[in-house]
DSSP file (Angstrom, degrees, kcal/mol; ACC not computed):
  #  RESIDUE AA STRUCTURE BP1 BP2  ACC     N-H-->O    O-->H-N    N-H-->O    O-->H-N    TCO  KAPPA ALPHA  PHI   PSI    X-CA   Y-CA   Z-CA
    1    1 A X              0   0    0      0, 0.0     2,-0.0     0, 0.0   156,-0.0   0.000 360.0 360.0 360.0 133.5  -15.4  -15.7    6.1
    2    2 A X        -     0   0    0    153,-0.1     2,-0.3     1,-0.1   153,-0.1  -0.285 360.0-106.7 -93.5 172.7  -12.2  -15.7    3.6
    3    3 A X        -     0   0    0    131,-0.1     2,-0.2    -2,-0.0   151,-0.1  -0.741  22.2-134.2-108.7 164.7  -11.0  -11.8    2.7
    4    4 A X    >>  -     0   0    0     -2,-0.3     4,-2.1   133,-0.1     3,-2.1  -0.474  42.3 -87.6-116.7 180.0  -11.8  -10.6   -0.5
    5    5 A X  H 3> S+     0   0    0    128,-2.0     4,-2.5     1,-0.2   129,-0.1   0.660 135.2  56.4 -79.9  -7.3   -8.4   -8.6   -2.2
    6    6 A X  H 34 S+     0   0    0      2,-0.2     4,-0.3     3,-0.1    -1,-0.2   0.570 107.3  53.6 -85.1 -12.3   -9.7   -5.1   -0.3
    7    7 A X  H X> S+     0   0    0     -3,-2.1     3,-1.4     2,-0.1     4,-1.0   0.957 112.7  41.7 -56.3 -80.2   -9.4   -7.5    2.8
    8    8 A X  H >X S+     0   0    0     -4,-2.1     3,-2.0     1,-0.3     4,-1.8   0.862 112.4  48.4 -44.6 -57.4   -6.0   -8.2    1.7
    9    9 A X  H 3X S+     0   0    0     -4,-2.5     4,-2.9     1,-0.2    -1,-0.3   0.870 109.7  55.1 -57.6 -18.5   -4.8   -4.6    0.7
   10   10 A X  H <> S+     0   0    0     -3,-1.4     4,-1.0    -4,-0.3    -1,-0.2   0.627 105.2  54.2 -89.5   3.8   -6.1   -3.0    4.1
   11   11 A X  H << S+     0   0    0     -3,-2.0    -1,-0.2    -4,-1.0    -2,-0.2   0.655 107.3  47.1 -94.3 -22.7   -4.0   -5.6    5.9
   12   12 A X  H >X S+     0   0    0     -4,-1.8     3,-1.5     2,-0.2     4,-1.2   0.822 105.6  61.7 -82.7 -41.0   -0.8   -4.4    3.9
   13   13 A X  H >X S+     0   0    0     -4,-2.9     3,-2.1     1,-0.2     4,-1.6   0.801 110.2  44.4 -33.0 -83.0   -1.8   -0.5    4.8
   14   14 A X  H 3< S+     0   0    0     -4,-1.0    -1,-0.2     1,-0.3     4,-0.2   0.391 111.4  45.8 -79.1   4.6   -1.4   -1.7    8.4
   15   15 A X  H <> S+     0   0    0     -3,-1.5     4,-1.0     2,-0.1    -1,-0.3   0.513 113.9  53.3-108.5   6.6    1.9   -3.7    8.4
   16   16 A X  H XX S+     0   0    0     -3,-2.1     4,-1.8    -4,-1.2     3,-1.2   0.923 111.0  48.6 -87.7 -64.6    3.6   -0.7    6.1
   17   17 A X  H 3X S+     0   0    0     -4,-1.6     4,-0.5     1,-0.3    -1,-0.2   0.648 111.1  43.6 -68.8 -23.9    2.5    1.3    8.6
   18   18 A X  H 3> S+     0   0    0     -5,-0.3     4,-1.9    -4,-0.2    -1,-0.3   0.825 114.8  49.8 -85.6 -41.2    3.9   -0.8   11.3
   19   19 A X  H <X S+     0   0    0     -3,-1.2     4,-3.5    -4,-1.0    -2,-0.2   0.973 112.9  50.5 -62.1 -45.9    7.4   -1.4    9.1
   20   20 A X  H  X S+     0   0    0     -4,-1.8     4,-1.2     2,-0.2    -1,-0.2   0.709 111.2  46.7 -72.6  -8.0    7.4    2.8    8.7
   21   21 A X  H  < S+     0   0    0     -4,-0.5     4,-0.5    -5,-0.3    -2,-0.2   0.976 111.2  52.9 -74.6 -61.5    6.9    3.0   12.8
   22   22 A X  H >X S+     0   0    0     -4,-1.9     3,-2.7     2,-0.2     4,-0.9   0.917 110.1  52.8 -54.4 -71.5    9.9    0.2   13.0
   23   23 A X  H >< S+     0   0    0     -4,-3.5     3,-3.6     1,-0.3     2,-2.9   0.773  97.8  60.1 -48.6 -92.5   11.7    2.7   10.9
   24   24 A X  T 3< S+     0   0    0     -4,-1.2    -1,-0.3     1,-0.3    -2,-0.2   0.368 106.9  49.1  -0.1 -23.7   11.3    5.6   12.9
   25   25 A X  T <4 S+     0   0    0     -2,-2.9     2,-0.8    -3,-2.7    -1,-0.3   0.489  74.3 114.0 -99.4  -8.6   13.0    4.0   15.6
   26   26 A X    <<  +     0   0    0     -3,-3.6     6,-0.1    -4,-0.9    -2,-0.0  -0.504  35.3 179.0 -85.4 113.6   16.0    2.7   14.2
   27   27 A X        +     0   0    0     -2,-0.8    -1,-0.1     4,-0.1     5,-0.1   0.909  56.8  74.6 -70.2 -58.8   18.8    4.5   15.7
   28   28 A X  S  > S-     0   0    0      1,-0.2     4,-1.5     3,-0.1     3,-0.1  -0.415  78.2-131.7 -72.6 169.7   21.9    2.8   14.0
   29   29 A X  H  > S+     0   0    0      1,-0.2     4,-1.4     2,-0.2    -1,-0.2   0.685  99.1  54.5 -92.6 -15.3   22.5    3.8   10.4
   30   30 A X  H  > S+     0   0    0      1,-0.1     4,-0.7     2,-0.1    -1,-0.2   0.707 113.0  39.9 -81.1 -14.5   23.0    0.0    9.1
   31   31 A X  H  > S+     0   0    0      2,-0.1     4,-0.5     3,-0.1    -2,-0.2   0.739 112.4  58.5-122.7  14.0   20.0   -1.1   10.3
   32   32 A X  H  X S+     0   0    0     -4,-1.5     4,-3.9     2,-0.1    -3,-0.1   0.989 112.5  47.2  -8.5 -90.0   18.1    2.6    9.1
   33   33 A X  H  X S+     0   0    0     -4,-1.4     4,-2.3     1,-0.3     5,-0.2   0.773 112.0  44.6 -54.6 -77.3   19.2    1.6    5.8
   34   34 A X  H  X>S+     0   0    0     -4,-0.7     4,-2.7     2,-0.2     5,-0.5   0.843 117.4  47.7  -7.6 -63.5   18.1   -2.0    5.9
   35   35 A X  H  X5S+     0   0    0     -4,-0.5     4,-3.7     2,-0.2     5,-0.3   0.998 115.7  40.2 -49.0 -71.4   14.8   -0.9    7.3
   36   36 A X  H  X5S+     0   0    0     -4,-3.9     4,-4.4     2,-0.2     5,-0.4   0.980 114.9  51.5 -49.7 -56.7   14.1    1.8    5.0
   37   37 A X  H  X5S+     0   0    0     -4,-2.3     4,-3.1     1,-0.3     5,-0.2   0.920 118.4  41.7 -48.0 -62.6   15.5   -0.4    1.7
   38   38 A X  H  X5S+     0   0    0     -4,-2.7     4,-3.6     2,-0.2     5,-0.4   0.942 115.3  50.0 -49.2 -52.6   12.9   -3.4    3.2
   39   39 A X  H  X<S+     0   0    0     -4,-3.7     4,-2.9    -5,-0.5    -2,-0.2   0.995 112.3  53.2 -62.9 -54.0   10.0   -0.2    3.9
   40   40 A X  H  X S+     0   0    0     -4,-4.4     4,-2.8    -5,-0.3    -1,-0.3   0.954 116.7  33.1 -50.0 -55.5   10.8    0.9   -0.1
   41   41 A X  H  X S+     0   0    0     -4,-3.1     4,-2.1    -5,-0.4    -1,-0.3   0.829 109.8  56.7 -94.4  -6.7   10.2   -2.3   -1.7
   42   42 A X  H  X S+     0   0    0     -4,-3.6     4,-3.9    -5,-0.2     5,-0.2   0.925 112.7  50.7 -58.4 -48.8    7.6   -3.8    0.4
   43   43 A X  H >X S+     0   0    0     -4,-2.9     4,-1.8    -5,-0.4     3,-0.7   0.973 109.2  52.3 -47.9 -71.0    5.6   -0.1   -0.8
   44   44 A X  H >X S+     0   0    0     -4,-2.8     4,-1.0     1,-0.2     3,-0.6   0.901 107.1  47.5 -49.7 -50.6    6.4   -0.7   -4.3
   45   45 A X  H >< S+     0   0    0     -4,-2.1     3,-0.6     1,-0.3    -1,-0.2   0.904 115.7  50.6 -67.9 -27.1    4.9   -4.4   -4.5
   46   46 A X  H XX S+     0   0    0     -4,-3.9     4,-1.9    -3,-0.7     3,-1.0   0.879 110.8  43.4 -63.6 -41.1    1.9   -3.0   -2.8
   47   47 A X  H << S+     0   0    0     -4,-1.8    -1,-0.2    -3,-0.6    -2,-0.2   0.553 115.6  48.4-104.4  11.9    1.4   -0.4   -4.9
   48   48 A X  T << S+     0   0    0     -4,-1.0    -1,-0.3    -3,-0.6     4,-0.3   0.086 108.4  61.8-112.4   0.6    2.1   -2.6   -8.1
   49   49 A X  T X> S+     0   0    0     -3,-1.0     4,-0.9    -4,-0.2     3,-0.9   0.799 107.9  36.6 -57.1 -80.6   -0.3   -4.9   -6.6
   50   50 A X  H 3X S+     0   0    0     -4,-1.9     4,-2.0     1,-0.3     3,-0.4   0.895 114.4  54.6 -74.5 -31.5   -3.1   -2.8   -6.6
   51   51 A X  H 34 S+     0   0    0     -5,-0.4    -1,-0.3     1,-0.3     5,-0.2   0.939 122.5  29.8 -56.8 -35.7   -2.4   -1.1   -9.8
   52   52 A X  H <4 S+     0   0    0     -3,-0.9    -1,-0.3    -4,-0.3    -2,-0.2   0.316 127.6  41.2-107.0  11.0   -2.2   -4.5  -11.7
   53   53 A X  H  < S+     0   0    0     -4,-0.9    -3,-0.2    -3,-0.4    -2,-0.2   0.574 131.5   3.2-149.0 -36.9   -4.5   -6.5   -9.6
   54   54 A X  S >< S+     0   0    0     -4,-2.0     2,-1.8    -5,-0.3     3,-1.6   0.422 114.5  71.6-114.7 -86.5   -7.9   -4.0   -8.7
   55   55 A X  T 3  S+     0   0    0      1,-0.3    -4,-0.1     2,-0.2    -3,-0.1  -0.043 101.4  38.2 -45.6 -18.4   -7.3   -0.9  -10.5
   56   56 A X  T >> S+     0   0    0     -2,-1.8     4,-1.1     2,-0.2     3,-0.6   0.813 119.6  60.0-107.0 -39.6   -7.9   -2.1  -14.2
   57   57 A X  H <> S+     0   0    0     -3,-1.6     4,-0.9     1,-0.3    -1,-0.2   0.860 109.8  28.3   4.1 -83.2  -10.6   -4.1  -12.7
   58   58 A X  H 34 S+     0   0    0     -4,-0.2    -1,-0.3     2,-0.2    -2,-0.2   0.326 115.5  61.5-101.6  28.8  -12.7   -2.1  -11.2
   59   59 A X  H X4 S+     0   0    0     -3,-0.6     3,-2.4    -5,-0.2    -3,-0.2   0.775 102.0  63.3 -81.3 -83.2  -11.9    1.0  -13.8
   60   60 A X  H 3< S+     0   0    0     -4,-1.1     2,-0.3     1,-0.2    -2,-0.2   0.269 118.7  18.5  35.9-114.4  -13.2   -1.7  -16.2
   61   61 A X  T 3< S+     0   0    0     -4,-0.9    -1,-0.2    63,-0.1    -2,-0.1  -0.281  82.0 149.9 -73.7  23.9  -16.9   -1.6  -14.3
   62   62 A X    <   -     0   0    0     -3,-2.4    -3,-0.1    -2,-0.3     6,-0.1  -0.241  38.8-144.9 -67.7 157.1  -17.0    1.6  -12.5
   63   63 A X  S    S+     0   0    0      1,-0.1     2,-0.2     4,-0.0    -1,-0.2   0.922  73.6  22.8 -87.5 -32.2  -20.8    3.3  -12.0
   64   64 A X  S    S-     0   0    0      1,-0.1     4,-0.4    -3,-0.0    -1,-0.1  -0.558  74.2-111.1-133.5 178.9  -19.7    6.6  -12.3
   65   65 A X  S >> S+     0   0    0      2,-0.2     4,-2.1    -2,-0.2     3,-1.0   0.930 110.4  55.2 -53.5 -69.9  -17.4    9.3  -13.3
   66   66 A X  T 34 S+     0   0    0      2,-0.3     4,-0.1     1,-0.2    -1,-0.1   0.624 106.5  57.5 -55.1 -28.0  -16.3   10.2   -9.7
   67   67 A X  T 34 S+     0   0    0      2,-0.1    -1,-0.2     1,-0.1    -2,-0.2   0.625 100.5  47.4-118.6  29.4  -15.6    7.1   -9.5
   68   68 A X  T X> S+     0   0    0     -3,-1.0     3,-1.4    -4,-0.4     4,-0.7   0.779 103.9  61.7 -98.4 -41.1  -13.3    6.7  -12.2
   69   69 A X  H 3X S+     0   0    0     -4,-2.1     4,-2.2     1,-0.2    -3,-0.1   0.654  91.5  74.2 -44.7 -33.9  -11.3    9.7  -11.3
   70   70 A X  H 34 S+     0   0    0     -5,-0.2    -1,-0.2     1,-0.2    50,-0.1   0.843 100.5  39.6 -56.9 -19.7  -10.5    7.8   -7.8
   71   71 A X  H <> S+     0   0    0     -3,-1.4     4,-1.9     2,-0.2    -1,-0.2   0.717 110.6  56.8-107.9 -14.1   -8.0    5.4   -9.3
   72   72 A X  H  X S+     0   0    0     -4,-0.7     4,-0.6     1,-0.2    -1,-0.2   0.831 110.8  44.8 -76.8 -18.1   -6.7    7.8  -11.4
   73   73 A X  H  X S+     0   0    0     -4,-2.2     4,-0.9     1,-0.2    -1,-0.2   0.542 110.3  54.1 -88.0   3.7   -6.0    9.8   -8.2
   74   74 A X  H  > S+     0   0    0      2,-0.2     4,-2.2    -3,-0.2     5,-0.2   0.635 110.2  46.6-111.9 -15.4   -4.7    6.8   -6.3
   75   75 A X  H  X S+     0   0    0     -4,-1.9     4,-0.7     2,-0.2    -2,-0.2   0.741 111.2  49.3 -77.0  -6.8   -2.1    6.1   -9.2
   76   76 A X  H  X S+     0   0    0     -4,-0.6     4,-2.2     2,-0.2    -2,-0.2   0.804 114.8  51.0 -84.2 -51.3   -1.1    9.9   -9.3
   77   77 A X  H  X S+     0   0    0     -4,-0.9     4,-2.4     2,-0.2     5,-0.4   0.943 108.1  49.7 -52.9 -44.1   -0.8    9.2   -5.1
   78   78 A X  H >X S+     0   0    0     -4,-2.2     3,-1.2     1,-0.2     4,-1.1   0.933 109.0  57.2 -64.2 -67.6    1.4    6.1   -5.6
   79   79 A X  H 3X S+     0   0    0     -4,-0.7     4,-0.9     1,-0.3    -1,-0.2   0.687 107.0  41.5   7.7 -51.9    3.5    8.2   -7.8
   80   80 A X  H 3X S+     0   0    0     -4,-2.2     4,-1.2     2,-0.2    -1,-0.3   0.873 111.1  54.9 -99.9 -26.0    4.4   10.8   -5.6
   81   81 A X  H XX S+     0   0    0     -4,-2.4     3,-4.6    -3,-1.2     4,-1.4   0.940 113.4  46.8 -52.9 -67.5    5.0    8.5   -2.3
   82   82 A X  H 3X S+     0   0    0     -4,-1.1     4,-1.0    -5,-0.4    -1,-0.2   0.791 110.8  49.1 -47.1 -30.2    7.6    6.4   -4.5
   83   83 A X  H 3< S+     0   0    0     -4,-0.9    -1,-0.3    -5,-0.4     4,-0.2   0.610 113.1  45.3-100.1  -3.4    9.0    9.6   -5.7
   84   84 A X  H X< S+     0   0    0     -3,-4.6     3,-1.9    -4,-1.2     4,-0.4   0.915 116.0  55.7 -72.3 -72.7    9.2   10.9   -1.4
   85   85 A X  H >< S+     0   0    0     -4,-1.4     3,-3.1    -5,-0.2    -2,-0.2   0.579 103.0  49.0   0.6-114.3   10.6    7.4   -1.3
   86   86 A X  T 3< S+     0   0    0     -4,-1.0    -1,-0.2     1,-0.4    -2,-0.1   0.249 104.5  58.1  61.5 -52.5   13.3    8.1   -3.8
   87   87 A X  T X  S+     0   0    0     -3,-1.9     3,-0.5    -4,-0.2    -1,-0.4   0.616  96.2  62.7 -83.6 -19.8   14.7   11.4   -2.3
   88   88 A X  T <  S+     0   0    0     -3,-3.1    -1,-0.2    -4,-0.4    -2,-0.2   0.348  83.7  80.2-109.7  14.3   15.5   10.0    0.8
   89   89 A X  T 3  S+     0   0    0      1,-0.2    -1,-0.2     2,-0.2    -2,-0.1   0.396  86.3  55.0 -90.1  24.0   18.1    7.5   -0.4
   90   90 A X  S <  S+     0   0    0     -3,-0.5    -1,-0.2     1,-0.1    -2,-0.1   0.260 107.8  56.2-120.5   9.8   20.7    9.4   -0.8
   91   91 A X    >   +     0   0    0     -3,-0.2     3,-0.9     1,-0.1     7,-0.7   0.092  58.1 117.6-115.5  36.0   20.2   10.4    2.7
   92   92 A X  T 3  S+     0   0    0      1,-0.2     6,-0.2     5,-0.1    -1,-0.1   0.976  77.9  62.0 -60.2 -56.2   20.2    7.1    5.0
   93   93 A X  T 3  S+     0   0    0      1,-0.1     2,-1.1    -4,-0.1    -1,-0.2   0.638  84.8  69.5 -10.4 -44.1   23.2    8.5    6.7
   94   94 A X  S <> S-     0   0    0     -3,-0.9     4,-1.4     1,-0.2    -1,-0.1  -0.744  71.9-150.6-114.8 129.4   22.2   11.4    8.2
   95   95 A X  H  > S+     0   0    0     -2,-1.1     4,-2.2     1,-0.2    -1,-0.2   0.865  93.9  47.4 -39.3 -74.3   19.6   10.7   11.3
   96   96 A X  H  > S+     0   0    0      2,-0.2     4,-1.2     3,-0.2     5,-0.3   0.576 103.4  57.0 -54.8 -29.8   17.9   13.7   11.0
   97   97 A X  H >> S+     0   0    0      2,-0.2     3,-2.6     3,-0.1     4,-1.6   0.957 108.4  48.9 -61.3 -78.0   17.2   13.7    7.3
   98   98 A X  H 3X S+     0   0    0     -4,-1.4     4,-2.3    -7,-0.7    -2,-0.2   0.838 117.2  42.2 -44.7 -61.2   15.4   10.0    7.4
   99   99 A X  H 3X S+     0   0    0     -4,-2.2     4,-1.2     2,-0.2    -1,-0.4   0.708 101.0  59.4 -85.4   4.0   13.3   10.9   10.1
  100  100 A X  H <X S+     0   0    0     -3,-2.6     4,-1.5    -4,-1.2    -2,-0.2   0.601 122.8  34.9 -94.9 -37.8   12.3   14.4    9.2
  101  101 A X  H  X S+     0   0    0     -4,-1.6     4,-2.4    -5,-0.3    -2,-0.2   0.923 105.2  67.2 -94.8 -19.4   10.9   12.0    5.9
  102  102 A X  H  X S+     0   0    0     -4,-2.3     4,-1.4     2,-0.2    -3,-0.2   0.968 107.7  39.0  15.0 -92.9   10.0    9.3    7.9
  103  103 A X  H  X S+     0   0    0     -4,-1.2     4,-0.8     2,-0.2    -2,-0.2   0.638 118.7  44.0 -37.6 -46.9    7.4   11.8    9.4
  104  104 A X  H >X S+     0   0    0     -4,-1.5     4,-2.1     2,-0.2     3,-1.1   0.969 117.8  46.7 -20.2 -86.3    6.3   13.5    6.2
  105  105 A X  H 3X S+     0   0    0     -4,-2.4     4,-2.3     1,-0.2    -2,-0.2   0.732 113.8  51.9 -29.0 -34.8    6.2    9.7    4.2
  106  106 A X  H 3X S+     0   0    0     -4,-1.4     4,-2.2     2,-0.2    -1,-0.2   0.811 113.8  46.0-102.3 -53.3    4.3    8.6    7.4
  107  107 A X  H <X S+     0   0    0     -3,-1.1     4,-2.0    -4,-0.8    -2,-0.2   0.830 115.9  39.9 -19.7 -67.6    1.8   11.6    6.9
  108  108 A X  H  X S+     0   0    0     -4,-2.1     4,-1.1     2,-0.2    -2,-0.2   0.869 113.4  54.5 -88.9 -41.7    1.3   11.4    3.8
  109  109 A X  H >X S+     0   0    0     -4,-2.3     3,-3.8    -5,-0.3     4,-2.9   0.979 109.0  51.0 -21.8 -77.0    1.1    7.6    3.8
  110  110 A X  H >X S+     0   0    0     -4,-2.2     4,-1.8     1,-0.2     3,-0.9   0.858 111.5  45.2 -41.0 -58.1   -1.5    7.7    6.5
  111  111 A X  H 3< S+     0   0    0     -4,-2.0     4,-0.3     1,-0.3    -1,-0.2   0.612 112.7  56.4 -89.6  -6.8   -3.8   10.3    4.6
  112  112 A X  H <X S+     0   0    0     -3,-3.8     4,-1.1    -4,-1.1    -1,-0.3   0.910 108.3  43.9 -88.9 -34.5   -3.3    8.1    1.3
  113  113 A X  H <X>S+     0   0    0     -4,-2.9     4,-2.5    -3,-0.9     5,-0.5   0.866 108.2  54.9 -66.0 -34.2   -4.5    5.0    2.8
  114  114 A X  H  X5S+     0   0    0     -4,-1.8     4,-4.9    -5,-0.3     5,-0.3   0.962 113.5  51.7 -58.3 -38.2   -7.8    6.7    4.6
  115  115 A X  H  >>S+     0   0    0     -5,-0.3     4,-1.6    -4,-0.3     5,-1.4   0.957 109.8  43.3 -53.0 -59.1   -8.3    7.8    1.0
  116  116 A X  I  <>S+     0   0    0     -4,-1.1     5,-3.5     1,-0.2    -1,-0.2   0.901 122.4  36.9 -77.0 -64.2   -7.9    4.5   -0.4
  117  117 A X  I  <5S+     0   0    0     -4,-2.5     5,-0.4     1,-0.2    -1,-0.2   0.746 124.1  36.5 -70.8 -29.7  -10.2    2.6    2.3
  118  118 A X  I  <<S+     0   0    0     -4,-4.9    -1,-0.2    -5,-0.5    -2,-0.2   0.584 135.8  18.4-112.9  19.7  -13.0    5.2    3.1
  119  119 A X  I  <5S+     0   0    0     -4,-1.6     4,-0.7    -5,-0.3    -3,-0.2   0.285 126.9  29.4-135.0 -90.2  -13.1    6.4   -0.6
  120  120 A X  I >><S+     0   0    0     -5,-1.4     4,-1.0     2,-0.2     3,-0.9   0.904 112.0  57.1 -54.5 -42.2  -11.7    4.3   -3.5
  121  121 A X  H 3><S+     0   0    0     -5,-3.5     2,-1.0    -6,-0.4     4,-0.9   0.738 110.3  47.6 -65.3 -84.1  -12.2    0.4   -2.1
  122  122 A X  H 3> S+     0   0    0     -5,-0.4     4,-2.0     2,-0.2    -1,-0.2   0.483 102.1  64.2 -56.2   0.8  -15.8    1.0   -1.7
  123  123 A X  H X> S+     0   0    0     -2,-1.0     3,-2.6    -3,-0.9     4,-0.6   0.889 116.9  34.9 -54.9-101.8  -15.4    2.6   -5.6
  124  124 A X  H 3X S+     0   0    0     -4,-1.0     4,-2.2     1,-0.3     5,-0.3   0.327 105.6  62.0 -21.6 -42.8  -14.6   -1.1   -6.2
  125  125 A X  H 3X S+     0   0    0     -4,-0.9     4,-1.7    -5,-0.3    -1,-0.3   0.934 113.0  40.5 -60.2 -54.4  -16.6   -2.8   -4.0
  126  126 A X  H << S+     0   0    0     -3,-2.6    -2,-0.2    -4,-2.0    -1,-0.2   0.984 119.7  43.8 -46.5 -54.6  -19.7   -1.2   -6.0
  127  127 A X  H  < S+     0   0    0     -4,-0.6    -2,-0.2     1,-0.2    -1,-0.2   0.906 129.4  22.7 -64.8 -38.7  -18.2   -1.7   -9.4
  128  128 A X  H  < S-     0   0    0     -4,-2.2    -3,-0.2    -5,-0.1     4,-0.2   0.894  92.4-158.5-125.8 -50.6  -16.7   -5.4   -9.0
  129  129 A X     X  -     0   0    0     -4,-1.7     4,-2.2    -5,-0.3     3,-0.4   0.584  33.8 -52.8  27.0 149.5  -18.8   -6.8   -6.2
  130  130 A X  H  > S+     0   0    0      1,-0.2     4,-1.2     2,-0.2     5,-0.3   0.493 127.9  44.5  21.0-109.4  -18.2   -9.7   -3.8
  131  131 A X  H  >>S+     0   0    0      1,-0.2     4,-2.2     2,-0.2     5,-0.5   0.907 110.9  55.9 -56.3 -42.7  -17.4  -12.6   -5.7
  132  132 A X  H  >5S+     0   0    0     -3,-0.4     4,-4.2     1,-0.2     5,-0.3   0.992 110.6  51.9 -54.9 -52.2  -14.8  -10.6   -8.2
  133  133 A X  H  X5S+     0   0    0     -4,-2.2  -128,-2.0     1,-0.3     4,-1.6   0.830 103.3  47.5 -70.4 -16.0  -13.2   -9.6   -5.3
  134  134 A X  H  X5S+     0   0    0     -4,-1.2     4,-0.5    -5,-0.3    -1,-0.3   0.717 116.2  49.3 -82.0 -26.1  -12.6  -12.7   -3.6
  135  135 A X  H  X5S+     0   0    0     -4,-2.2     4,-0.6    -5,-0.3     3,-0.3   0.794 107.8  51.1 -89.1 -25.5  -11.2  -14.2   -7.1
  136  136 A X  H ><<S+     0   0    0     -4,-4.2     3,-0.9    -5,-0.5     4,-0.2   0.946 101.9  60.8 -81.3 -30.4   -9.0  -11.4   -7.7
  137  137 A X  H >< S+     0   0    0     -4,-1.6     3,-2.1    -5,-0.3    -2,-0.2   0.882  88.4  77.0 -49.9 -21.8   -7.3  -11.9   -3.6
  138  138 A X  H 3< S+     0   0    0     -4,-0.5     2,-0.4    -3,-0.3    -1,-0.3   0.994 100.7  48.2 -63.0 -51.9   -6.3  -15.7   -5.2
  139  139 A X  T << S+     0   0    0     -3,-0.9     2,-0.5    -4,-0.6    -1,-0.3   0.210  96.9  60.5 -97.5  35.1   -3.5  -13.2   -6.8
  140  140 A X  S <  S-     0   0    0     -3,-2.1  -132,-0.1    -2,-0.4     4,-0.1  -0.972  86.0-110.0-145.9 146.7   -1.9  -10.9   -4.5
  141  141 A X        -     0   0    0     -2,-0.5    10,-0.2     2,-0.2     5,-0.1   0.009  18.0-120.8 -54.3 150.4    0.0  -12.2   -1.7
  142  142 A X  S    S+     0   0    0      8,-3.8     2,-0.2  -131,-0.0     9,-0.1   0.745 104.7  63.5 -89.4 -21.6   -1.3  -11.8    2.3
  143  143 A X  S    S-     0   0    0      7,-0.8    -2,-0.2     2,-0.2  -131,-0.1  -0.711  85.1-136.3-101.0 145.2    2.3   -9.8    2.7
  144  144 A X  S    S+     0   0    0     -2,-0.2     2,-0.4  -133,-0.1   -98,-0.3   0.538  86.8  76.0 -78.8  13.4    3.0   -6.4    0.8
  145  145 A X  S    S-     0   0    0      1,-0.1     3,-0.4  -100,-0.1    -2,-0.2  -0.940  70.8-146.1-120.0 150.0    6.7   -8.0    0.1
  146  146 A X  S    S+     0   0    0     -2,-0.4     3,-0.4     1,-0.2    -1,-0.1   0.614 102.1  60.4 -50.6 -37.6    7.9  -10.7   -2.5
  147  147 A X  S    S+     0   0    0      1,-0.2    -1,-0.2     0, 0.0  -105,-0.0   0.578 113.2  31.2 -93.8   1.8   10.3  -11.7   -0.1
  148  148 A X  S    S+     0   0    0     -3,-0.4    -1,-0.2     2,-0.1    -2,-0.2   0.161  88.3 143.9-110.4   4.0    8.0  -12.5    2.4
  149  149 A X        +     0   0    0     -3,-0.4     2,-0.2    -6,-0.1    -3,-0.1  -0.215   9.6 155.5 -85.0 155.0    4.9  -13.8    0.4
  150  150 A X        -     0   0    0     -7,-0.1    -8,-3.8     2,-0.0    -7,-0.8  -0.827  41.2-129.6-164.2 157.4    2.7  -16.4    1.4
  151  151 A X        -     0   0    0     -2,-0.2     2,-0.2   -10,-0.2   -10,-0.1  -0.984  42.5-178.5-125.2 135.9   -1.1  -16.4   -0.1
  152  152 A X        -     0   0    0     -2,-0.4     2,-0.4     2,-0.0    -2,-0.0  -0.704  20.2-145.3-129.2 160.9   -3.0  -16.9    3.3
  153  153 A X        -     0   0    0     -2,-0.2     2,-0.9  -151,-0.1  -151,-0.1  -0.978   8.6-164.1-137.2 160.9   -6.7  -17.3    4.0
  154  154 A X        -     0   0    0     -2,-0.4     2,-0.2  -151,-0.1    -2,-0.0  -0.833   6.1-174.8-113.9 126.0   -8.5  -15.9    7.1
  155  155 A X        -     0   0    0     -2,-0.9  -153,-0.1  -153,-0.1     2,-0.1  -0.757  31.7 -98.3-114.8 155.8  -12.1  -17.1    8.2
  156  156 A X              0   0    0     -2,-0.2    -1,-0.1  -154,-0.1  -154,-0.0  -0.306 360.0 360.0 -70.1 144.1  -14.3  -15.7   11.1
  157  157 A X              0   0    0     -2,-0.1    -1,-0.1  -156,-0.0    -2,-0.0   0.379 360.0 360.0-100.3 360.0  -14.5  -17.3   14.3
């Protein structure tokens, strides 16, 4: 079975989450900074991904009301991660700062994706069905970074 582009985005949730774990651990402050800088833009292409690639999409063809208000609350959500984001780069240096947002970003991450998967993708899944979604995954990348992209597909065993 190939993944359809909600495939694809719930597979970037779990390697940001894995990259922001990876952060959490990094002791020295060069390879923090590295980490974090990597963690920042992988987040942005993801969340420029979904904005230019489902959201206008399935706003497009939504059934309801409620669920037109979902994408406007997951572009208010990207908004304010990038702007968490944001605040902590003038503090790669200091240990405690990064991981005291680390944990907060990580939080708030988590509760943005649950959002995203047990609320807004089935928005989409209703509005767009099936085959729309499998033609919009031909345009976003199996990785959430540019610098890592490759367009993959995965079938069932």
């Amino acid at each position: 079975m190939t993944v359809d582009v909600l495939g694809l985005f719930e597979l970037h949730h779990q390697r940001l989450l894995r990259s922001m774990e990876e952060l959490a651990h990094a002791r020295r402050p060069a390879r923090r900074t590295e980490l974090f800088q990597r963690f920042q833009t992988d987040l942005r292409h993801h969340f420029r991904a979904e904005e230019r690639v489902l959201f206008p999409r399935a706003q497009e063809t939504v059934l309801t009301r409620g669920d037109a208000d979902l994408f406007v609350r997951g572009r208010a959500e990207h908004s304010e991660q990038l702007r968490l984001l944001e605040s902590g780069t003038k503090r790669l240096e200091d240990a405690s700062a990064i991981s005291v947002l680390v944990f907060h970003v990580s939080r708030e991450l988590q509760q943005h994706f649950r959002f995203e998967e047990d609320r807004l993708f089935p928005a989409a899944r209703r509005a767009l069905g099936r085959p729309a979604l499998l033609k919009l995954a031909e345009g976003v990348d199996a990785e959430p970074s540019t610098r890592r992209a490759r367009r993959i597909t995965v079938r069932a065993r």
